[in-house]
C-alpha positions in Angstrom: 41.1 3.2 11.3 41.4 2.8 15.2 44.9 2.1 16.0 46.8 1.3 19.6 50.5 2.5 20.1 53.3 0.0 19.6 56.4 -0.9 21.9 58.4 -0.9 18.4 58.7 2.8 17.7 60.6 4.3 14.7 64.0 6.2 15.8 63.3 9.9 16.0 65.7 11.2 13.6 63.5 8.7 11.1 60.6 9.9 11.4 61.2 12.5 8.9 60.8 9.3 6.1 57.4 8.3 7.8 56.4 11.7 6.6 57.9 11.4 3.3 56.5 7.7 3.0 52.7 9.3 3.9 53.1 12.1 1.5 54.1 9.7 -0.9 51.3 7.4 -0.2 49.2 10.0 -0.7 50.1 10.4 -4.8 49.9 6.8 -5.2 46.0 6.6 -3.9 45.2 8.6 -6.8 46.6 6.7 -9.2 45.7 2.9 -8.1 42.4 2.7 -9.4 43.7 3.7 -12.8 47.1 1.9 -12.6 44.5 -1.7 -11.8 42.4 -1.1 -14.4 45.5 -0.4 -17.1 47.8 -3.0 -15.6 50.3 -0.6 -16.2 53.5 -0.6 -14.3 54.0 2.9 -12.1 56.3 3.8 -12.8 56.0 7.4 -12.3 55.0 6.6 -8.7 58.6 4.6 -8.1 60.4 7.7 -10.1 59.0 9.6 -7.2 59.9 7.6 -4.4 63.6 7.2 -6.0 63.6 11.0 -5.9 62.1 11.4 -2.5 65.5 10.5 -1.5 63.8 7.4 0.5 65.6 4.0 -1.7 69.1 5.5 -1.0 68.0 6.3 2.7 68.3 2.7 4.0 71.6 2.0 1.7 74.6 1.7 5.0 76.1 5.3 5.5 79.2 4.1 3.9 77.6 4.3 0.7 75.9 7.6 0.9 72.8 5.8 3.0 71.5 6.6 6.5 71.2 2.9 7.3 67.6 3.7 7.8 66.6 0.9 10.5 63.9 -1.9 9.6 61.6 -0.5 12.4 61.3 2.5 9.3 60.7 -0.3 6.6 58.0 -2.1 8.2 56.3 1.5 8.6 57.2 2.6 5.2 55.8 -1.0 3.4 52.8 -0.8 5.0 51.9 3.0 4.2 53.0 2.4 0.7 51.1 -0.8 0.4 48.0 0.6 2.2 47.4 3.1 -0.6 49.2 0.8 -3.7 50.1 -2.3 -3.1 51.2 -2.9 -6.8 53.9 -0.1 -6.4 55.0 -1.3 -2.8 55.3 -4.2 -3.7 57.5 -3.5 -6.7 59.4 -1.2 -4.5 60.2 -3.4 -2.0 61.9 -6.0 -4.2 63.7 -2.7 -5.9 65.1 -1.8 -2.8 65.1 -5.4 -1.4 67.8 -6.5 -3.9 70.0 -3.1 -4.1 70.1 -3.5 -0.9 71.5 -7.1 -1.1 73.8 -6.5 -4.0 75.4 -3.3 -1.9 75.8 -5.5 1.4 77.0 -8.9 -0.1 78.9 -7.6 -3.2 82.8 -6.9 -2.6 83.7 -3.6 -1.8 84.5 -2.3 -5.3 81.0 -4.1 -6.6 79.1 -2.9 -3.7 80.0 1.4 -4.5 79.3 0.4 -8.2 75.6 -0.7 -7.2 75.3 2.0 -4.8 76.3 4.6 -7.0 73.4 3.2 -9.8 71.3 3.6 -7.1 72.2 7.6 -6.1 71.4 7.8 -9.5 68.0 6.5 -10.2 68.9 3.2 -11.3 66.4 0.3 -11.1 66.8 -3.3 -9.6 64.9 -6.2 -9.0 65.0 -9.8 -8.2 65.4 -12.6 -10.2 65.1 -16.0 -7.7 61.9 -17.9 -8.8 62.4 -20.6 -11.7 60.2 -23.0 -13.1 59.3 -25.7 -11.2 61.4 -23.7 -8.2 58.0 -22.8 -6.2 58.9 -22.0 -2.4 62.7 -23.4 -3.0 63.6 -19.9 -5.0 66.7 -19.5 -2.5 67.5 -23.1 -3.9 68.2 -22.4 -7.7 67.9 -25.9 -9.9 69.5 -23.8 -12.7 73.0 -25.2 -13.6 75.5 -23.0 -15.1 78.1 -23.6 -17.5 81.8 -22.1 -17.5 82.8 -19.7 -19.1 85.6 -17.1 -19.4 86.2 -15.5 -16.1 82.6 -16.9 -14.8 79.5 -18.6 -16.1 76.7 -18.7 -18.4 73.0 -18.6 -17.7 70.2 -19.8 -20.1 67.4 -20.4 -18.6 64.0 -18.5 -17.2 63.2 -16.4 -14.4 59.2 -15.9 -13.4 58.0 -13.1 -11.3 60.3 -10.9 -11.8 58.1 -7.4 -10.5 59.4 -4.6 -12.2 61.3 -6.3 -14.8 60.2 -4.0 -17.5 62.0 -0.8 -15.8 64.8 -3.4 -14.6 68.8 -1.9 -15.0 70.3 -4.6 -12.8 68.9 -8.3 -11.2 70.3 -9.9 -7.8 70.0 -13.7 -8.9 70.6 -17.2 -8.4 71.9 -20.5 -9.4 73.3 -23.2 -9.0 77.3 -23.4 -9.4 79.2 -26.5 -9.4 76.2 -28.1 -7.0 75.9 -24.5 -4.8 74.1 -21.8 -4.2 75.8 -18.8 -6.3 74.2 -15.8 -5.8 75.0 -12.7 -8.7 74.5 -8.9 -9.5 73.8 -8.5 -13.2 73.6 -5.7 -15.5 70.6 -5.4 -18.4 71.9 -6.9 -21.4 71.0 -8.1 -24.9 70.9 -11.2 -23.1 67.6 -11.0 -21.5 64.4 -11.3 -23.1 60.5 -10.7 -22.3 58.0 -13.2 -23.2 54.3 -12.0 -23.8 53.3 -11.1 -20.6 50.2 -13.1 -18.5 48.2 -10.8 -16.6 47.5 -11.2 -12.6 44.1 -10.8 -11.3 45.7 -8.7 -8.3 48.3 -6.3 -7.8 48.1 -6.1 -11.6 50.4 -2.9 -11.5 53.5 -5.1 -10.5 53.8 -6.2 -14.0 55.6 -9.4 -12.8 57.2 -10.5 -15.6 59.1 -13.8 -16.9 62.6 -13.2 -17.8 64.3 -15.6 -20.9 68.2 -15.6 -20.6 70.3 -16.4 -23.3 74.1 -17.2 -22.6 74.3 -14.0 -20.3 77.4 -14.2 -18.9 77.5 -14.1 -15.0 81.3 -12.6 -14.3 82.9 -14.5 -11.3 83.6 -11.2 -10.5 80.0 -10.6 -9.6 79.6 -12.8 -7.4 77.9 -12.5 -4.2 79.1 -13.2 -0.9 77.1 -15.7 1.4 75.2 -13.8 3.9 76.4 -13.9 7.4 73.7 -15.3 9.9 72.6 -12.5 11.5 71.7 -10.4 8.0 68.4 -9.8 7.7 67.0 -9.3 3.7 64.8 -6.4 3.7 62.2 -8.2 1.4 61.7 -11.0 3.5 61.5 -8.8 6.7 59.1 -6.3 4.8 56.7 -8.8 3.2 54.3 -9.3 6.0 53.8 -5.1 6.0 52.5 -5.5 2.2 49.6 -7.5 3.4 49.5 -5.0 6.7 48.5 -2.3 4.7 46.2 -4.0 2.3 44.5 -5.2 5.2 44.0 -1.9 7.0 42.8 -0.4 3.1 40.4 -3.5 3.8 39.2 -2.0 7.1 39.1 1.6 5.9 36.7 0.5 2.8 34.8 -1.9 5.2 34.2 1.2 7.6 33.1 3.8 5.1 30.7 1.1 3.2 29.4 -0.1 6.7 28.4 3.9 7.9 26.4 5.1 4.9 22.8 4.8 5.8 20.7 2.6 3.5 17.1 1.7 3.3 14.0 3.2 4.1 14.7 2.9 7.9 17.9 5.1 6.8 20.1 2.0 8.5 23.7 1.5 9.0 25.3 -2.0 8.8 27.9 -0.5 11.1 25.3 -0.8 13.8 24.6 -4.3 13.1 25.7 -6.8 15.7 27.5 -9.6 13.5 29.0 -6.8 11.3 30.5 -5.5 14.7 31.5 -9.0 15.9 33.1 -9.9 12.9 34.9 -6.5 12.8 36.0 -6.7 16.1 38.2 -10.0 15.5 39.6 -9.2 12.4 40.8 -5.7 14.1 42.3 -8.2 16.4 43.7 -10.6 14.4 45.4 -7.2 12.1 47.0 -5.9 15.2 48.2 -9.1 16.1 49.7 -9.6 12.4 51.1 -5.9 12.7 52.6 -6.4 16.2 54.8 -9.8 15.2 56.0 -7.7 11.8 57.4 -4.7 14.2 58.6 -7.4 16.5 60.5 -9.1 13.0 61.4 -5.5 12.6 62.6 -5.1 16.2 64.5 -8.3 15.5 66.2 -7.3 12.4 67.5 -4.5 14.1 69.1 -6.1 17.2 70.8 -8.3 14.3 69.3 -11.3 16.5 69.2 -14.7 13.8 66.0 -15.4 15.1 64.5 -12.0 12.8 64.0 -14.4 9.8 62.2 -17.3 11.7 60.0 -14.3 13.3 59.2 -12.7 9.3 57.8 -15.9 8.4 55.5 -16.0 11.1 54.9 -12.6 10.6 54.0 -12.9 7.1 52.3 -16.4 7.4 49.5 -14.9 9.6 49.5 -11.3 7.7 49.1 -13.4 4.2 45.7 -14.6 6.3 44.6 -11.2 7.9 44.4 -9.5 4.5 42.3 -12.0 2.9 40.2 -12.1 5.8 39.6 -8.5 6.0 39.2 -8.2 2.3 36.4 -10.8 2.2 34.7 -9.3 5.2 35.1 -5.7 3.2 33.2 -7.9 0.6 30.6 -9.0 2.5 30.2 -6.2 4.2 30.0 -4.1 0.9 27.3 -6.3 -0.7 26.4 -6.3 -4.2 28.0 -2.7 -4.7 31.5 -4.2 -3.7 31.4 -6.4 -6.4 31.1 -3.3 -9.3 34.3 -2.5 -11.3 34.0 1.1 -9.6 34.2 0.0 -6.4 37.7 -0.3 -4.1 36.8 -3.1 -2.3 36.7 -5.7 -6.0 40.2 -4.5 -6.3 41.3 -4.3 -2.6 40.0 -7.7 -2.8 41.8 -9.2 -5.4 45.4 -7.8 -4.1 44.7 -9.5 -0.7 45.3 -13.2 -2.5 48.6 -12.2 -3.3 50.2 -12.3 -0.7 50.0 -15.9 0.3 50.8 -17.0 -2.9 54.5 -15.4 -3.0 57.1 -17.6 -1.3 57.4 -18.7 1.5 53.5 -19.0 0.3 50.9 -19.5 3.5 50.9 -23.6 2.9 54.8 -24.0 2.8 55.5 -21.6 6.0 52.6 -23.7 7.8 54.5 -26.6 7.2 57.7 -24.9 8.7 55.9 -23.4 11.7 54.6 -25.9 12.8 57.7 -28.0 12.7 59.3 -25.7 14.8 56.7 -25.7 17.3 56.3 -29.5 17.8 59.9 -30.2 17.4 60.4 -28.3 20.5 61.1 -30.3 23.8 58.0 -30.7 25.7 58.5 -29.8 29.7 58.8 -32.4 32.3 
């Protein structure tokens, strides 16, 4: 895919984990197709990228990490999720929540969840409830006392990875607050039959049932200073980066086989190029205000978490855009089982469906933006 060089530039000593990341990529293409059609969680795939080195990487250096910088996880997110969305996206809330539970935890906590990490541990997140929708950082689930903390029974949806889960970063609600926890695995927690998706099927996002697990006060989290920056909500906007460029890629190789009598190309068709050329646009625009969230993130500057809804408001779009263009594009043979484009497809509506979903960050966008004072 044609590309243009970016102002936000990994760090040089990083670029070492690009490489991994690409190699990495590289297993994963092989094993989407399959992974779709199964619905199986890949778990081999994330064994692989735990063993790359690459979760404990962006743990702080205080805990055995390299404090890998969020310029590397926007790059890393969208490689990933260019060749396997399913697995990035399972990845990033793995990494996204270890990654919490090291930073807000107290000290002794945070080595405890750093150390299951060095070792291969798994995590996830735990924050959407029923009836919860986009107000997951807003738990509705009271919990009772209990000896030395609380007690949870309740139900957790879309919990991506749950199945391979060792520890969950969760929330509730405690004495009329936010409390935020690290738990271990337990007896306590449940699966219900699982509901398939129709996209990014591999993720096996999963409904948790808690029964009286027991949330130790000891556990609990500490409330984010304003200037951290969650590396879930500044990577989400990559996951619909790289479907959208896998969009582009499939668009391009369906538009430049010859076909016909007149041995044509659509590639050389005007309106194929003019629709190409502003998606293009519009992808490089969605990938330029995720490096700037990244860029953000980095500086520590509160404004990165306004930016990463932005960011993935208008990458949510992209992806669905180029997807149905890929469709289009593709004809009748796009729509077969066989071909990349049904499933490439399908993923792209995912994004904009996860919270802050596209409707809800529209809403807060465009607050901001007429809320501000207009020039005399």
């Amino acid at each position: 895919m044609l590309t243009r060089p970016s102002p936000v530039q990994v760090p040089e000593h990083e670029l070492a984990w690009i490489e991994t990341a690409t190699a990495l990529a590289a297993r994963l293409s092989r094993e989407v197709a399959a992974d779709d059609v199964s619905g199986e969680l890949p778990a081999d795939g994330l064994r692989a990228i735990s063993a790359s080195g690459l979760d404990v990487a962006f743990l702080p250096k205080e805990f055995g990490g390299e404090t890998l910088s969020y310029a590397a996880l926007a790059q890393v997110v969208r490689i990933l999720a260019a060749a396997h969305p399913a697995a990035a996206a399972v990845w990033l809330m793995h990494i996204g929540a270890a990654h919490a539970l090291v930073t807000l935890s107290t000290p002794s906590n945070a080595e405890f969840f750093a150390e299951r990490l060095r070792s291969g541990a798994r995590f996830s997140n735990a924050l959407s409830e029923p009836a919860g929708g986009n107000f997951f950082l807003s738990s509705q689930q009271d919990v009772e006392p209990a000896d030395g903390g609380w007690t949870l029974s309740g139900r957790k949806l879309f919990v991506s990875g749950a199945e391979i889960a060792d520890h969950v970063f969760l929330n509730v609600r405690v004495d009329g607050t936010p409390g935020f926890f690290g738990v271990d695995r337990d007896d306590t927690f449940s699966l219900p039959e699982f509901d398939q998706t129709i996209g990014m099927r591999a993720t096996r996002s999963r409904t948790i049932v808690f029964d009286g697990t027991h949330l130790p006060a000891s556990r609990r989290c500490g409330i984010p200073p304003a200037d951290y920056a969650n590396l879930i909500t500044v990577g989400f906007a990559s996951l619909s980066i790289g479907i959208a460029e896998s969009a582009i890629d499939a668009l391009t190789a369906s538009a430049s086989v010859a076909k016909g009598p007149a041995a044509e190309r659509l590639a050389d068709a005007p309106w194929v190029k003019s629709e190409t050329a502003m998606v293009w646009a519009e992808l490089r625009a969605a990938r330029l205000l995720a490096e700037q969230t990244a860029w953000l993130a980095d500086r520590r500057d509160p404004q990165a978490m306004a930016a990463a809804t932005e960011a993935k408001m208008l990458a949510n779009e992209v992806a669905k855009k180029a997807a149905a263009l890929a469709l289009k594009v593709g004809g009748g043979s796009a729509f077969l089982a066989r071909s990349p484009i049904q499933r490439i497809f399908r993923d792209a509506q995912a994004g904009a469906l996860m919270a802050y979903s596209v409707p809800f960050s529209q809403e807060i966008v465009g607050g901001w933006v007429l809320s501000e004072p207009v020039p005399s």
